[in-house]
C-alpha positions in Angstrom: 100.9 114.6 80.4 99.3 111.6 78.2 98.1 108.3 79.0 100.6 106.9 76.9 103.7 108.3 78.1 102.6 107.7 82.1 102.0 103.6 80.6 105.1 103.9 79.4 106.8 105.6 82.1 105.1 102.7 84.8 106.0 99.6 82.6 110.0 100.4 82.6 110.1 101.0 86.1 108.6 98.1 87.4 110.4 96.4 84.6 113.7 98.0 86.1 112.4 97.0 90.0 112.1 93.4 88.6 115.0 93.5 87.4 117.2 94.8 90.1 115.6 92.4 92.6 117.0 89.6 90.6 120.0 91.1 90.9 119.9 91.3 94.1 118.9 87.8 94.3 121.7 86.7 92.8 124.7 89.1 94.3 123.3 87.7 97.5 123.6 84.3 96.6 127.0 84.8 95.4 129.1 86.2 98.1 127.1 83.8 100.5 129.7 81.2 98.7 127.1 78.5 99.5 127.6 77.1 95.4 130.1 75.3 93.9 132.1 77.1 91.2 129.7 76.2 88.2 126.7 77.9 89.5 128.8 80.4 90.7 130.3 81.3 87.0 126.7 81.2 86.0 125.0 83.6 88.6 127.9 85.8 86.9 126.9 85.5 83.0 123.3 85.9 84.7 124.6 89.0 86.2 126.3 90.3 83.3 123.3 89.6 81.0 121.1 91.4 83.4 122.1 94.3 83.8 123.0 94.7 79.6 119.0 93.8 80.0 118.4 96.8 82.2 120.5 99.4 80.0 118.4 98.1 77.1 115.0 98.9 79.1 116.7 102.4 79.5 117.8 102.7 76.0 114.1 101.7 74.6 112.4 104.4 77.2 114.8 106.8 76.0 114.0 106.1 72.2 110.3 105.8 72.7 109.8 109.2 74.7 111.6 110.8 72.1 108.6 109.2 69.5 105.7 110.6 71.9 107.4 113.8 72.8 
């Protein structure tokens, strides 16, 4: 196994840990229903726009490991 793909391979998961935790963060926040309905409607978009972010992380590792495989 080379470096490259094991640098690779470490940068999207902790990418992907990130990325849930924020997530997480925010489904927490939401269903505490401590926020009006403005941030509320906004935790959502930020949601949304997350987790296209995290299929895109996915998408990229996919399409590079087929470049150093």
């Amino acid at each position: 196994m080379n470096i490259e793909l094991i640098g690779l391979t470490l940068d999207v998961v902790g990418t992907l840990l990130i990325a849930f935790a924020a997530i997480m963060v925010h489904h927490r926040v939401l269903y505490e229903h401590q926020i009006d309905r403005e941030v509320e409607n906004t935790m959502k978009r930020e949601q949304i726009v997350a987790k296209l972010g995290v299929a895109l992380v996915i998408i990229g590792y996919v399409l590079q490991l087929s470049v150093i495989i």
